[in-house]
TORGU-97796 format. One line per 5 residues: number of its first residue (from 1); their letters; for each residue x, y, z of C-alpha. Coordinates in Angstrom, 3 decimals, decimal comma. Each point is the difference from the previous one (the first is absolute). Layout:
<recs>
NUM = a = X Y Z | ...
</recs>
This chain:
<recs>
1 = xxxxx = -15,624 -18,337 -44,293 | -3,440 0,734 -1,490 | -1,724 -0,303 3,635 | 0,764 -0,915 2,982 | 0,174 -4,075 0,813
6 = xxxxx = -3,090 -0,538 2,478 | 2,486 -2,332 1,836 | 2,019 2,735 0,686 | -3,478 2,056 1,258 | -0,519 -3,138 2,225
11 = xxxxx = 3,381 -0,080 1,423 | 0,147 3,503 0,860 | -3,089 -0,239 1,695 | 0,787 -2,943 2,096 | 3,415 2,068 1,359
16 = xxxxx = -2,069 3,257 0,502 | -1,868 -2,322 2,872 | 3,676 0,591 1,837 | -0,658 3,686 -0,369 | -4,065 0,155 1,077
21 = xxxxx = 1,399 -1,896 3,126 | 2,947 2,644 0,593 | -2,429 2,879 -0,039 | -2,614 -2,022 2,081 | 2,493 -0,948 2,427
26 = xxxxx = 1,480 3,105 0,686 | -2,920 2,094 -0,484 | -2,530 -2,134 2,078 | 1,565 1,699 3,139 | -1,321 3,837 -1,154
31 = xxxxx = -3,646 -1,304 1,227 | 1,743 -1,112 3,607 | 2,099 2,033 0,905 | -2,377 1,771 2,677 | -1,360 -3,956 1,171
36 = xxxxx = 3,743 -1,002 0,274 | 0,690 3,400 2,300 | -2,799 -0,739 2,108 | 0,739 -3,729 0,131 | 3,541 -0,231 0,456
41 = xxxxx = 1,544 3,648 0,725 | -2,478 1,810 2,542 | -0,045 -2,731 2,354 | 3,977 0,026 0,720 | -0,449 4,004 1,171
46 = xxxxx = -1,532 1,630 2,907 | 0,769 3,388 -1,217 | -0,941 1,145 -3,806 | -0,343 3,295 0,681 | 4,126 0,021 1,406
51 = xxxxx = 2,284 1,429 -2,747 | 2,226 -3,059 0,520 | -2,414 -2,523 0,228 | -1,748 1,047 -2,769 | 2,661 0,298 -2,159
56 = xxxxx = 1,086 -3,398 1,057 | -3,421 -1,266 -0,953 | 0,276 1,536 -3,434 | 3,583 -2,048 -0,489 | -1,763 -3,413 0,873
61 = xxxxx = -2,947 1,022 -2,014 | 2,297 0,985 -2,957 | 2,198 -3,577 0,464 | -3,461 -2,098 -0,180 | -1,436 1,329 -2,752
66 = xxxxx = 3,602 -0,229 -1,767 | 1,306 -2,775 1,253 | -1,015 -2,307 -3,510 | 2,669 2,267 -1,397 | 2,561 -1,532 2,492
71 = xxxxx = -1,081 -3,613 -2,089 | -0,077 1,551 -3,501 | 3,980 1,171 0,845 | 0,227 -3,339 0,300 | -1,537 -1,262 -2,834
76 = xxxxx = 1,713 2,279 -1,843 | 3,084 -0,731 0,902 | -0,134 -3,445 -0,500 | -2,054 0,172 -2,936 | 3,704 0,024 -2,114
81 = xxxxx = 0,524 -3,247 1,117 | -3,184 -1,643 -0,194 | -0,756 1,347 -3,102 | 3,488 -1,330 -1,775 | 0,224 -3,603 1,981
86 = xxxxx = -3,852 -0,682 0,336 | -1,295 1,591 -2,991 | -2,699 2,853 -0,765 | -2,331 -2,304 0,395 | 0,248 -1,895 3,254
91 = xxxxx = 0,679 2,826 1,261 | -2,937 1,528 -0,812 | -1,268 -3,424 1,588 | 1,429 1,334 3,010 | -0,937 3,267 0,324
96 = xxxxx = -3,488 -1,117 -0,608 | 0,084 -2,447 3,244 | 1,091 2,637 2,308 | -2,830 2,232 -1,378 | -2,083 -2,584 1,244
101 = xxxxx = 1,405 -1,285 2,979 | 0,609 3,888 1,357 | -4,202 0,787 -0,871 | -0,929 -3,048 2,517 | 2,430 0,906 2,803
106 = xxxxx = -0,447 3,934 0,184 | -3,988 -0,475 -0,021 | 0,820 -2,190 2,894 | 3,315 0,786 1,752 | -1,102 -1,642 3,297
111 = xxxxx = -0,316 -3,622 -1,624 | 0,425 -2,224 1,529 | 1,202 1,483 3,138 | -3,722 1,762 0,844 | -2,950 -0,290 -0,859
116 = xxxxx = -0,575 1,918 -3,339 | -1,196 3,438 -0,011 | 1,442 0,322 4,295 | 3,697 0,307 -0,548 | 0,449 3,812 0,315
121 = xxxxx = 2,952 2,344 0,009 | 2,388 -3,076 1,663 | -0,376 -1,541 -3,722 | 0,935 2,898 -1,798 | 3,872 -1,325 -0,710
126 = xxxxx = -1,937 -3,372 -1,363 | -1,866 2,358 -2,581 | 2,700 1,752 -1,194 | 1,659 -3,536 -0,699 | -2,534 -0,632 -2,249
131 = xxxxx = 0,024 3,383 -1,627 | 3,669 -0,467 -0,520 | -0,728 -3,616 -1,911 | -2,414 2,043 -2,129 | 2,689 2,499 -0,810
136 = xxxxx = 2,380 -2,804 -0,768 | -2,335 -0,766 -2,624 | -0,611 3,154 -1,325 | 3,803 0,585 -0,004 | -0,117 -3,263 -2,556
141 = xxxxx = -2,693 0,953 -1,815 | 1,220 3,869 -0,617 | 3,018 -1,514 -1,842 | -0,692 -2,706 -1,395 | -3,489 0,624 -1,614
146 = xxxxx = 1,363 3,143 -2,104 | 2,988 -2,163 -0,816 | -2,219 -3,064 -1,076 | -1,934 2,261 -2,370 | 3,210 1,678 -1,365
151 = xxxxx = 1,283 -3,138 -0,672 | -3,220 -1,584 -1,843 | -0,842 3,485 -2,204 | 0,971 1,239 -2,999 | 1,769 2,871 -0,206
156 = xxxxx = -2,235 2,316 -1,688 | -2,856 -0,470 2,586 | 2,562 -0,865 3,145 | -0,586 3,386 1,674 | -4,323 -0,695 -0,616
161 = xxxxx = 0,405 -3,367 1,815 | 2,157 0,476 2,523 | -1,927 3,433 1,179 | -3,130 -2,540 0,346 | 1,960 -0,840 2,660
166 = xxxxx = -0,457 3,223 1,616 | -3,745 -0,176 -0,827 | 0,054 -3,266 1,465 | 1,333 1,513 3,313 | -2,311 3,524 -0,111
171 = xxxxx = -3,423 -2,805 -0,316 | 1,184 -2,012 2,839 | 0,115 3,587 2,088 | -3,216 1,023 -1,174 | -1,902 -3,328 0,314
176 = xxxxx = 1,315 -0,166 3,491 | -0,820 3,531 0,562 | -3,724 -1,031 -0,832 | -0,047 -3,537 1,868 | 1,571 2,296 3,045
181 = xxxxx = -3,038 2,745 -0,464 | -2,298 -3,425 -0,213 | 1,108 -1,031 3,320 | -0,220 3,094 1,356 | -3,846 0,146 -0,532
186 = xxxxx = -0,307 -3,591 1,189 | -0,044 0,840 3,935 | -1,294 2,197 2,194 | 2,543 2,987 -0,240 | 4,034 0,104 1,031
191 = xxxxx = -0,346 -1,895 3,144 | -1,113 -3,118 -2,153 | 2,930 1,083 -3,008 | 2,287 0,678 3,260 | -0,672 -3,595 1,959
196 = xxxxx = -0,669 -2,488 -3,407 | -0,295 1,721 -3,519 | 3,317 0,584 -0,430 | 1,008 -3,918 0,373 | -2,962 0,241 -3,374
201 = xxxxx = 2,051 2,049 -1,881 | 3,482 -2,275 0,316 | -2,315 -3,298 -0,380 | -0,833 1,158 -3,540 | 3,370 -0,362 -1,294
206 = xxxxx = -0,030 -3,865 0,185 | -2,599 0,006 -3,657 | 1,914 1,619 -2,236 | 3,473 -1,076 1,354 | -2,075 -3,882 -0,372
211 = xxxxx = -0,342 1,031 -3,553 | 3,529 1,008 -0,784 | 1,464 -3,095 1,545 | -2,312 -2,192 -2,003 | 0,458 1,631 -3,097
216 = xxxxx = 4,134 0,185 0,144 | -0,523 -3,626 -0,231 | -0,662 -0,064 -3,751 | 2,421 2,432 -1,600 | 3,143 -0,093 -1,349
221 = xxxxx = 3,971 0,714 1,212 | 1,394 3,387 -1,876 | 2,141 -0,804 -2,939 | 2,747 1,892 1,159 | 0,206 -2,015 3,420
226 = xxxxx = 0,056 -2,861 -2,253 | 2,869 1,064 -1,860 | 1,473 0,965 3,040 | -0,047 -3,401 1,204 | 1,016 -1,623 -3,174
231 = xxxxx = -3,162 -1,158 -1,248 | 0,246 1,562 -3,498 | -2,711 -2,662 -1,387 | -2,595 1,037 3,077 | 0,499 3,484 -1,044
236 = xxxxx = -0,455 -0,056 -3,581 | -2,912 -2,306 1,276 | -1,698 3,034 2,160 | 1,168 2,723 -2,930 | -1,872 -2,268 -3,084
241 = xxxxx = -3,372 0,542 1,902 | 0,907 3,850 0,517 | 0,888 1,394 -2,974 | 0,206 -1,598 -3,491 | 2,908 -2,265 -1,313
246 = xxxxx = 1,828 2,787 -1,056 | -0,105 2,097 2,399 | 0,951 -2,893 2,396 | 2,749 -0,725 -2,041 | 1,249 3,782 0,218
251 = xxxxx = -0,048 0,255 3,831 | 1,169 -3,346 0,639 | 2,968 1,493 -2,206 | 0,208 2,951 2,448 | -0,264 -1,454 3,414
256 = xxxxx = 2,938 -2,733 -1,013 | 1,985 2,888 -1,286 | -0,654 2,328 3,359 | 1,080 -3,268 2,021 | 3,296 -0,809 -1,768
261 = xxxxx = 0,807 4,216 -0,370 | -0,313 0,744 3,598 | 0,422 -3,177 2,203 | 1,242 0,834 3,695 | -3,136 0,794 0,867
266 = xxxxx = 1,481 2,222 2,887 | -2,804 3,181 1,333 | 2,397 2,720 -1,217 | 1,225 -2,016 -2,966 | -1,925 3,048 -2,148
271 = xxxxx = 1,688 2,519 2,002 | -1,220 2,357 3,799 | -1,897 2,264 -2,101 | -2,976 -3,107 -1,384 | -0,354 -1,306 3,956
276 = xxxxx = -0,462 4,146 1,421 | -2,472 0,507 -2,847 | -2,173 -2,653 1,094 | 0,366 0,624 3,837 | -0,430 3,489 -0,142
281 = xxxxx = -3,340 -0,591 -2,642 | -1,333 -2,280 2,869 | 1,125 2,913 2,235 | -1,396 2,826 -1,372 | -3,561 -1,839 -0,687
286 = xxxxx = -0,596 -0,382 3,749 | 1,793 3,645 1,533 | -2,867 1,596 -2,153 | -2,055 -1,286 2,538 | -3,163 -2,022 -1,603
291 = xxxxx = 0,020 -2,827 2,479 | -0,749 3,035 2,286 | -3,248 -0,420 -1,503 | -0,464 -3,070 -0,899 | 0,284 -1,050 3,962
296 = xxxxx = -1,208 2,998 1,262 | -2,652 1,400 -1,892 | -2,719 -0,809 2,481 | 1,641 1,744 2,825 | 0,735 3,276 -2,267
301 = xxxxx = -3,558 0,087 -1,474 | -0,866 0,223 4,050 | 2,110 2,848 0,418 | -1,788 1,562 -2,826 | -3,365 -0,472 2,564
306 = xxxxx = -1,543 -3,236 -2,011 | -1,653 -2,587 2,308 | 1,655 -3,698 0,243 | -2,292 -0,625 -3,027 | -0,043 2,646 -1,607
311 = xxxxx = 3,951 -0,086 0,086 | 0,249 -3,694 -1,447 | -2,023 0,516 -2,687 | 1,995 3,452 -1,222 | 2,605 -2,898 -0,067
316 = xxxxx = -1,532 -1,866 -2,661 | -0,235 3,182 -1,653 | 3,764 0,024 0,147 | 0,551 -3,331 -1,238 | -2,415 0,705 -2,919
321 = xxxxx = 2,062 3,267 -0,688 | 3,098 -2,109 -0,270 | -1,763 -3,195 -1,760 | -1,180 2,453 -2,450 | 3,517 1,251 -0,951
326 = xxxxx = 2,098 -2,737 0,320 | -2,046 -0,785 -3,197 | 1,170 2,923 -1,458 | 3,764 -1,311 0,526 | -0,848 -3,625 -1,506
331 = xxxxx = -1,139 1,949 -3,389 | 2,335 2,709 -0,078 | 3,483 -1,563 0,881 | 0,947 -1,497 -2,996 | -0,664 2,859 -1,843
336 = xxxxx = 1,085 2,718 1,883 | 2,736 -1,941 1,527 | 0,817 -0,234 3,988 | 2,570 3,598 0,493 | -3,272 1,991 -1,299
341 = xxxxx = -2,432 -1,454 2,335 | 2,004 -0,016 3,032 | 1,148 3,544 0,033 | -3,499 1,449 -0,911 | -1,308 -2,199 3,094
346 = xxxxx = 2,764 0,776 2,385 | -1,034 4,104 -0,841 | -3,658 -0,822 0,441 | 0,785 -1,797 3,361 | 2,230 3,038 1,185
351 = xxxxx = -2,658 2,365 -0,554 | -2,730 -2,018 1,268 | 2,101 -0,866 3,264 | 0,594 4,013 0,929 | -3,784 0,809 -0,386
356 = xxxxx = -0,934 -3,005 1,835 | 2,581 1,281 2,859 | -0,819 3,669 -0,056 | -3,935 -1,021 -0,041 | 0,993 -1,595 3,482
361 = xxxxx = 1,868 3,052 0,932 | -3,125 2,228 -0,642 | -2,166 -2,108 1,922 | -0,723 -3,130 -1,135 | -2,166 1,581 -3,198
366 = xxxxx = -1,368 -3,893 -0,590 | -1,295 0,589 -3,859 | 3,587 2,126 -1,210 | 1,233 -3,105 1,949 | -1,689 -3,032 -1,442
371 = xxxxx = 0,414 1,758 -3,515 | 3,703 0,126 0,413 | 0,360 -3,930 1,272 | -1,895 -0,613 -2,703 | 2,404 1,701 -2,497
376 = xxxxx = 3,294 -1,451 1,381 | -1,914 -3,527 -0,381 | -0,300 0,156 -3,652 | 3,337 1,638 -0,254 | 1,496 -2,714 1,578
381 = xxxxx = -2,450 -2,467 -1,617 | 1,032 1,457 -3,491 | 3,477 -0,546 0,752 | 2,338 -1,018 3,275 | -2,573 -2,396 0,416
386 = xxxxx = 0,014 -2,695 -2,980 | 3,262 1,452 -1,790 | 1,995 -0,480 2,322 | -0,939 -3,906 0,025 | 1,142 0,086 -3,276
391 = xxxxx = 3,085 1,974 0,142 | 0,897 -2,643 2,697 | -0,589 -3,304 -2,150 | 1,410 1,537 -3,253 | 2,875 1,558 1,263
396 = xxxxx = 2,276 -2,872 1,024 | 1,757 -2,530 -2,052 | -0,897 -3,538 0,160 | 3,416 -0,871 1,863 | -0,833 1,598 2,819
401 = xxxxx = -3,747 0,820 -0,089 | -0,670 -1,820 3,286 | 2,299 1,255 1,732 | -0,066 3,617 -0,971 | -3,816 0,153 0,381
406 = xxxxx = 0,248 -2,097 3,082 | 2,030 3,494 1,460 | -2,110 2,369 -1,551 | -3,124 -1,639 1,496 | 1,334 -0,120 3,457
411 = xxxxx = 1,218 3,518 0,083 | -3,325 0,790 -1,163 | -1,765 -1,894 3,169 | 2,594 2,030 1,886 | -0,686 3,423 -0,734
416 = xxxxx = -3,716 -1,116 -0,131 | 0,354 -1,253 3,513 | 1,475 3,336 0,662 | -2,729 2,402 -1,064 | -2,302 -2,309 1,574
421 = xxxxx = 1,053 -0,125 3,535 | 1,230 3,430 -0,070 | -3,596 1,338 -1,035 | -2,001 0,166 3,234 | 3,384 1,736 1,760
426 = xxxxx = 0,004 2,492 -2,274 | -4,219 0,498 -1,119 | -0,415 -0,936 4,023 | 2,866 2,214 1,162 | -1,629 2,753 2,973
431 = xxxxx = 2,881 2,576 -1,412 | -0,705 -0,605 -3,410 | -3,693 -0,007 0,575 | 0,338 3,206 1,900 | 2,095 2,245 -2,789
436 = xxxxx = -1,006 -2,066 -3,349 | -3,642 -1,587 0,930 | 0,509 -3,107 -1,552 | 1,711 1,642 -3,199 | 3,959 -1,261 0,396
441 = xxxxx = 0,201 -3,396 -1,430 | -1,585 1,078 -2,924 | 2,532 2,670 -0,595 | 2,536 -2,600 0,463 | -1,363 -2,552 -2,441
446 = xxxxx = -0,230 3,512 -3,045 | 2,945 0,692 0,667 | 1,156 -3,827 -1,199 | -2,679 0,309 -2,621 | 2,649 2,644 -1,079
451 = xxxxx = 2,880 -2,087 0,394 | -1,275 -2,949 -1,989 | -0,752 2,151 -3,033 | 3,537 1,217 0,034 | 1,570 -3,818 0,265
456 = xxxxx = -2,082 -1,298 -2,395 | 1,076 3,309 -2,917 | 3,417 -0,846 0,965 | 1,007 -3,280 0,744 | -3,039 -2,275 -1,554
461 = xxxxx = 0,439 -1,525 -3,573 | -3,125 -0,577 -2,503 | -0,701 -4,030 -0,105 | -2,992 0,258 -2,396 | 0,066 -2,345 -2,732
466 = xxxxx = 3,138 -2,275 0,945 | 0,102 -3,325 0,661 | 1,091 -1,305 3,386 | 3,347 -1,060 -1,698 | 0,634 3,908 -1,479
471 = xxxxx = -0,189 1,329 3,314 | 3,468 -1,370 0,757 | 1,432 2,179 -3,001 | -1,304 3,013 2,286 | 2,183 -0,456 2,742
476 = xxxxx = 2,822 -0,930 -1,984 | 2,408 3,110 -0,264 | -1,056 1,750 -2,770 | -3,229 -1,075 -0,886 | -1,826 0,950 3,435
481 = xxxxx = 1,092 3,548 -0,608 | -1,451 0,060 -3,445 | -3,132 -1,987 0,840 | -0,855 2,718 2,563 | 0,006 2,909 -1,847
486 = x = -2,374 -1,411 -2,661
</recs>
């Protein structure tokens, strides 16, 4: 191909909507965090100052803001299935409704049992309903837009498109982080953010979810659904406005042959090794710990000594930081290749992770601090970030695509879940506080900065350049083994 097929361009685009909605969703709860404590948590104790009670506090605190990651396990999980008996596609579809429908009901959990805007903490289990519908969509949408893309692109550009993804998702965080600093300045301080802003922040959700929903409406099924249904003529259909008649002709070739080769379609049909490469991928990418910031960042920019403020708009900092070098990764992953970029970002993140902890340590030094989020943010942009996406909707052979991704995707909502909830216990921790000031997590997430360099030297083949329909030659006795150490 001379250029790229603007169909293609407009395709991509379209999917990336599922990824600006996961990083709205999930990041539109960084700017509410301290309105959801003081909403829903402080109410339920008498005591904050008790050890117990407090730490208690910090557990519910840590389960609200989380709890969408109890909905994108879900989503996940039965993303497999959706994606192989409904399609890409309608699913897609899907995930786009619950985007919507979740927006509506956690700006208003009390409807249409109160009056809106007087429910209080006794509606708290209604709002993290809705946050779990949202993460049900975002559970969708985290598979199956990467996989839409993967199946649409060419190979030469497949790791380009399918990090737009990732780009997609880094804009939604930062466009939320500036409609949350928006709010903020709206009303007259936190008691106004605290009592109605944050319903604001959720409410915004419902446009571009609107958008995604309507514009689903007018593309196309994946040709290798297609041919995974039967419909050979549909898919050569899809492929002739893709690439050129030649070209179609060639893949058409392929995906039949990788069909008829390999047909039981079984998850470990390819063998353990394939299915623990992908789970411990969408492992690794969360134990390093970014969702740490991407949830948090408001609250750690307070510990620093920023105002409310002051603290949301070193946020949008962040998300510029990683906009900027996600970027980087679109332009630089089909030529450097994924094993390159990960384990120069994993190193970055490590070192950025122990400064970041030891500037706690010392005292809370807030510019050695903000310097060193700031570095593990384009580390991870550059890398764990967007490659990963691709490693994930590459890797797999079209036999079992949804159903491997499907378990990689969950386990990654998992361990995300995980670092999540456990965040406040251990950043909150009066022990921990006491001998580390703030510092341990961030030791913890270096130290599997560390670890995910080593895994991906060791056990991570090179997918640059190779069609969809290669990729099952990789994990195919011999030929992974000599595809990795190229």
């Amino acid at each position: 191909m001379s250029r790229l097929n603007p169909y293609v361009v407009l395709l991509t685009l379209i999917a990336t909507l599922g990824g600006l909605l996961f990083g709205y969703d999930t990041a539109v709860i960084n700017g509410a965090v301290d309105s959801l404590k003081a909403y829903f948590i402080d109410p339920r104790f008498t005591d904050l100052t008790n050890h117990a009670q407090a730490n208690a506090a910090n557990s519910l605190l840590g389960f609200v803001v989380s709890s969408a990651l109890i909905g994108c396990i879900l989503g996940g999980l039965i993303g497999g299935w959706v994606s192989t008996r409904i399609g890409r596609k309608r699913g897609l579809i899907i995930a786009a409704l619950f985007f919507l429908v979740s927006a509506l009901g956690a700006a208003a959990p009390e409807f249409p049992f109160a009056p809106i805007g007087h429910g209080g903490p006794a509606y708290m289990a209604n709002f993290v309903f809705y946050r779990i519908l949202g993460g049900i969509g975002v559970g969708l949408a985290s598979m199956l837009s990467p996989m839409y893309i993967a199946e649409i692109a060419p190979p030469k550009v497949r790791g380009n498109l399918v990090a737009w993804n990732q780009f997609a998702i880094i804009f939604g965080m930062l466009v939320i982080y500036f409609v949350n600093f928006g709010i903020s300045k709206v009303g007259s301080g936190d008691a106004w953010l605290n009592a109605i802003g944050w319903r604001y922040m959720f409410l915004s959700g419902t446009i571009p979810a609107g958008l995604f929903l309507l514009l689903l409406l007018f593309v196309p099924e994946t040709p290798r659904y297609l041919m995974l249904k039967g419909d050979e003529a549909g898919a050569r259909a899809v492929l002739d406005k893709l690439v050129t008649p030649q070209e179609a002709e060639k893949e058409m070739g392929e995906i039949r042959a990788s069909f008829r080769e390999h047909h039981s379609g079984k998850l470990f049909s390819y063998g353990a090794l394939l299915v623990f490469v992908g789970v411990m991928l969408s492992v690794m990418q969360q134990f390093v710990g970014i969702n740490v910031v991407l949830y948090y960042a408001t609250d750690i920019f307070k510990g620093m000594g920023f105002t409310t403020n002051a603290s949301l708009f070193q946020t949008i900092i962040v998300g510029a930081v990683n906009l900027i070098f996600t970027t980087v990764a679109i332009f630089t992953v089909d030529r450097f290749g994924r094993r390159p970029l990960q384990m120069i970002g994993a190193l970055v993140m490590a070192v950025s992770m122990a400064t970041l902890g030891t500037a706690f340590w010392l005292g809370g030094e807030g510019m050695l601090a903000l310097c060193a989020m700031l570095l593990y943010t384009a580390g991870f942009a550059v890398s764990w970030g967007p490659v990963t996406w691709v490693l994930l909707s590459e890797i797999f052979p079209n036999q079992i695509r949804g159903k491997a991704m499907a378990v990689a995707v969950a386990v990654q909502w998992v361990a995300n879940y995980l670092v999540s909830w456990t965040f406040p216990i251990l950043d909150n921790n009066p022990y921990l506080v006491e001998h580390f000031k703030h510092g341990f997590a961030y030791w913890i997430y270096g130290g599997m900065s560390v670890l995910a360099a080593l895994f991906m030297w060791r056990m991570v083949p090179e997918t640059k350049g190779k069609t969809l329909e290669q990729m099952e030659a990789v994990w195919l006795g011999e030929g992974r083994r000599a595809v990795q150490m190229k």
